[in-house]
PyMOL commands that place a pseudoatom at each C-alpha (Angstrom):
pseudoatom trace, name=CA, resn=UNK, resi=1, chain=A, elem=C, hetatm=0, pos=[-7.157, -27.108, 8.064]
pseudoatom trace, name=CA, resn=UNK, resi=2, chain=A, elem=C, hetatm=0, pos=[-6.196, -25.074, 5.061]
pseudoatom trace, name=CA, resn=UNK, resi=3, chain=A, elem=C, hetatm=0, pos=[-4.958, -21.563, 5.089]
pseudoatom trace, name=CA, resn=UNK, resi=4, chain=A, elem=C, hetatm=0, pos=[-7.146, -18.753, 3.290]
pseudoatom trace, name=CA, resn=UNK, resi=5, chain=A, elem=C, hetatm=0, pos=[-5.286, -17.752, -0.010]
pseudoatom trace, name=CA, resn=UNK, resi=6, chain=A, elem=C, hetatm=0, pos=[-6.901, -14.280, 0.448]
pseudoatom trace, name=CA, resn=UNK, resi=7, chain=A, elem=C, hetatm=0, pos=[-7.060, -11.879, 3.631]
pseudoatom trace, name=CA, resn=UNK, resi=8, chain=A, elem=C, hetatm=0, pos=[-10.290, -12.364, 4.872]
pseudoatom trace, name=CA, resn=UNK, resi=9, chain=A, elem=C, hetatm=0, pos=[-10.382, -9.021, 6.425]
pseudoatom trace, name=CA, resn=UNK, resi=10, chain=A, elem=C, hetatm=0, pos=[-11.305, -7.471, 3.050]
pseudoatom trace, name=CA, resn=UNK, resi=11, chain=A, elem=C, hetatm=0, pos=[-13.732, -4.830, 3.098]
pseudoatom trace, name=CA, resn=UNK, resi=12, chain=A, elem=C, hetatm=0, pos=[-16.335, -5.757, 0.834]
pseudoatom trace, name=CA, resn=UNK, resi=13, chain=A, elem=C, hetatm=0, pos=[-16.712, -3.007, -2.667]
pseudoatom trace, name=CA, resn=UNK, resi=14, chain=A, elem=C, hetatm=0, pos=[-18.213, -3.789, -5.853]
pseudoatom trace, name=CA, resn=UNK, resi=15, chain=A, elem=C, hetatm=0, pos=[-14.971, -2.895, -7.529]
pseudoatom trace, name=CA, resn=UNK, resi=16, chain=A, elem=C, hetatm=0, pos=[-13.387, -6.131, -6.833]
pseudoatom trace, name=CA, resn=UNK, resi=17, chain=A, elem=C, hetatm=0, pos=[-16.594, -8.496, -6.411]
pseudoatom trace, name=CA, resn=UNK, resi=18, chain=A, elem=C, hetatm=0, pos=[-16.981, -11.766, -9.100]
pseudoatom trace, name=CA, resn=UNK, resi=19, chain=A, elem=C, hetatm=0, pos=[-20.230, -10.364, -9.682]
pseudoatom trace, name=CA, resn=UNK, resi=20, chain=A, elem=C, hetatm=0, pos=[-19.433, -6.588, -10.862]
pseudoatom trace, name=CA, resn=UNK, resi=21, chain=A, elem=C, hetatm=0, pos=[-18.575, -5.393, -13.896]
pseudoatom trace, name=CA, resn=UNK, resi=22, chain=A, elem=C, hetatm=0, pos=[-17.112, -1.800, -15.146]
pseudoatom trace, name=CA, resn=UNK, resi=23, chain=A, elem=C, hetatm=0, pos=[-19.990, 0.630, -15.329]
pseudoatom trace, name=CA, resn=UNK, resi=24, chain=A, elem=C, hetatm=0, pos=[-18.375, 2.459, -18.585]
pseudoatom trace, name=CA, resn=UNK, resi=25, chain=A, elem=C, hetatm=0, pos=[-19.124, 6.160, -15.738]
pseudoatom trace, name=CA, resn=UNK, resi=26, chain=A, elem=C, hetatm=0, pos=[-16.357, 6.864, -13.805]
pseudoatom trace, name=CA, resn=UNK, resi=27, chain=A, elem=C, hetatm=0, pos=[-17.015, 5.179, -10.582]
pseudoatom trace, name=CA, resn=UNK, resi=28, chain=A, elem=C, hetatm=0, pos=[-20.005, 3.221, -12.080]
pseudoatom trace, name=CA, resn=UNK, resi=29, chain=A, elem=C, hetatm=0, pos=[-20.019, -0.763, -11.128]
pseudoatom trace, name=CA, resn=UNK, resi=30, chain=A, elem=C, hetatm=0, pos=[-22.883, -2.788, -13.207]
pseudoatom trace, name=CA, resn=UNK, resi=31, chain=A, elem=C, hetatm=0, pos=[-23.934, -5.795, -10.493]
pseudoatom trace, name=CA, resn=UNK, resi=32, chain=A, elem=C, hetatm=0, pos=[-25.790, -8.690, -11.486]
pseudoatom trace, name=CA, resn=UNK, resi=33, chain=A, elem=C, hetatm=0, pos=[-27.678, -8.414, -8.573]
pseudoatom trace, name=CA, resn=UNK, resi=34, chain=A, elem=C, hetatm=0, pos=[-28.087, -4.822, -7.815]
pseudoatom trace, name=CA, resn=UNK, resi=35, chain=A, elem=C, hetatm=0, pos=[-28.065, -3.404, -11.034]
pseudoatom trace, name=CA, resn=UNK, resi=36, chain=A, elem=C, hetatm=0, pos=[-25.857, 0.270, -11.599]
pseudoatom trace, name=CA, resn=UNK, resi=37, chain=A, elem=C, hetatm=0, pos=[-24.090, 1.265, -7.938]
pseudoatom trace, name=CA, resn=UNK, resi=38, chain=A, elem=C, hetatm=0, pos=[-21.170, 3.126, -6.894]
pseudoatom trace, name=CA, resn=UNK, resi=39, chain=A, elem=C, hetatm=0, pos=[-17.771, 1.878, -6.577]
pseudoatom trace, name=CA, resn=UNK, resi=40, chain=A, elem=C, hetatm=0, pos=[-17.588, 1.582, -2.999]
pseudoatom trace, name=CA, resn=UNK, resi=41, chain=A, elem=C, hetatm=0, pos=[-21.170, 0.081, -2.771]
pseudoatom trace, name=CA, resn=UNK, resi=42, chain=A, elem=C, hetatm=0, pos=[-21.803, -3.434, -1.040]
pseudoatom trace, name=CA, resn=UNK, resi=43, chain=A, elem=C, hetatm=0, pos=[-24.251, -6.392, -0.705]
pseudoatom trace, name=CA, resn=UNK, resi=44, chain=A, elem=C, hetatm=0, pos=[-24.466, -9.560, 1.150]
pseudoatom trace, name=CA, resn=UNK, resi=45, chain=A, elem=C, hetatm=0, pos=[-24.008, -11.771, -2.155]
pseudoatom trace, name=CA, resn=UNK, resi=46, chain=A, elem=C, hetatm=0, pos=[-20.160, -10.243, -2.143]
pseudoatom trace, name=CA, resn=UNK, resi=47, chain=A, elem=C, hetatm=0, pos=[-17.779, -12.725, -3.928]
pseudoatom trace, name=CA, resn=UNK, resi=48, chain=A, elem=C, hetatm=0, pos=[-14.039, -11.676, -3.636]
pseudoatom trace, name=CA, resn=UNK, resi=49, chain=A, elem=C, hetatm=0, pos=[-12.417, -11.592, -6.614]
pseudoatom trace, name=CA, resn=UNK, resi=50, chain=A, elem=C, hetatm=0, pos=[-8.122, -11.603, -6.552]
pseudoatom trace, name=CA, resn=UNK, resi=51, chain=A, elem=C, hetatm=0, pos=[-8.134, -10.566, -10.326]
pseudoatom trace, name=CA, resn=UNK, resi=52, chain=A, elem=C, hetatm=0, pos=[-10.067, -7.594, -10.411]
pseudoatom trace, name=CA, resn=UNK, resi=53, chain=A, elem=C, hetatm=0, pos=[-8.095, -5.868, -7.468]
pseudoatom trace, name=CA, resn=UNK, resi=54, chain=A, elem=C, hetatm=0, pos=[-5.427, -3.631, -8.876]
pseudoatom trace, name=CA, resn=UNK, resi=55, chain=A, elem=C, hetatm=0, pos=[-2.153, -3.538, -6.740]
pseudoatom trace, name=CA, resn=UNK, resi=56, chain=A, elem=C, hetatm=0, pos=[-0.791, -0.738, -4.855]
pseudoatom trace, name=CA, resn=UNK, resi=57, chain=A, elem=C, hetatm=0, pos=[2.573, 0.911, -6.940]
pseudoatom trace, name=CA, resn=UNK, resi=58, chain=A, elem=C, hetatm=0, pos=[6.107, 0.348, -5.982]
pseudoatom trace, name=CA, resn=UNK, resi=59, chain=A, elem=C, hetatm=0, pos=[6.925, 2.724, -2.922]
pseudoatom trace, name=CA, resn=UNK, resi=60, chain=A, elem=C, hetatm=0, pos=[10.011, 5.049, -4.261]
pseudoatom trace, name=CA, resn=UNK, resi=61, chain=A, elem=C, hetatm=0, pos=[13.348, 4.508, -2.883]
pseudoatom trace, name=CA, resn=UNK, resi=62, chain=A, elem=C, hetatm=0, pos=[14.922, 7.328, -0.936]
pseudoatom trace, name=CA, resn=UNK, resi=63, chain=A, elem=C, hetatm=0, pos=[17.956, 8.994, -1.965]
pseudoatom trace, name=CA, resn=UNK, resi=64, chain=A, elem=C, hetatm=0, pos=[20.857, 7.810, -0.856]
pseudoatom trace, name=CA, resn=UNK, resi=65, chain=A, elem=C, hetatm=0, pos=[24.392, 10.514, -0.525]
pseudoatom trace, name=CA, resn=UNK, resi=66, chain=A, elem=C, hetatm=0, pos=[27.208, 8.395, -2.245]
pseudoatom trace, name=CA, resn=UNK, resi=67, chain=A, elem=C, hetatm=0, pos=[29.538, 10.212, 0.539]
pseudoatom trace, name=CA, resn=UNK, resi=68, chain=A, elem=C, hetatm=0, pos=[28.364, 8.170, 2.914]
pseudoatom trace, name=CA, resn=UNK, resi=69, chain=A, elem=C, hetatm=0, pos=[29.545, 4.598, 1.072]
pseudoatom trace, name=CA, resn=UNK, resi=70, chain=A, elem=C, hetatm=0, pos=[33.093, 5.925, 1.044]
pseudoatom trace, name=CA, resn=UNK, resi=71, chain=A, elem=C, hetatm=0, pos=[35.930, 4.712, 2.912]
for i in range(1, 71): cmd.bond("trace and resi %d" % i, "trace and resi %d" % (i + 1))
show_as sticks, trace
zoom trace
C-alpha cells in the first residue's frame, strides 16, 4: 500500500483547491464550479492542490548570550 504524499487531514478551502483560481478581490476565489466565493469557502468537488498552498515562514531564532559559550 502506498503512503499519501499529502496530509490527508487537510481542511478543505478554495485557496488551495485544483479548481480555484485568484479572484483579483482580496479574499475572492473564482471556482469552476461555484463561480465567485470566499477564501475559506468549500465544496464536495475539492481537489488538493500542493502548489497553490503557500508555506508557513521560518520561525526566528532566539537570542542566544555569548557569555554563556565561554569557558
Amino acid at each position: 500500500m502506498k503512503k499519501p504524499l499529502t496530509d490527508p487531514d487537510i481542511a478543505p478551502d478554495c485557496r488551495y483547491c485544483a479548481r480555484g483560481r485568484d479572484g483579483g478581490a482580496p479574499g475572492a476565489i473564482l471556482c469552476e464550479v461555484r463561480g465567485v466565493t470566499e477564501a475559506g469557502a468549500s465544496c464536495r468537488k475539492f481537489e488538493y492542490d500542493p502548489l497553490r498552498r503557500v508555506p508557513r515562514g521560518k520561525p526566528s531564532l532566539p537570542q542566544v548570550d555569548p557569555e554563556a559559550f565561554k569557558l
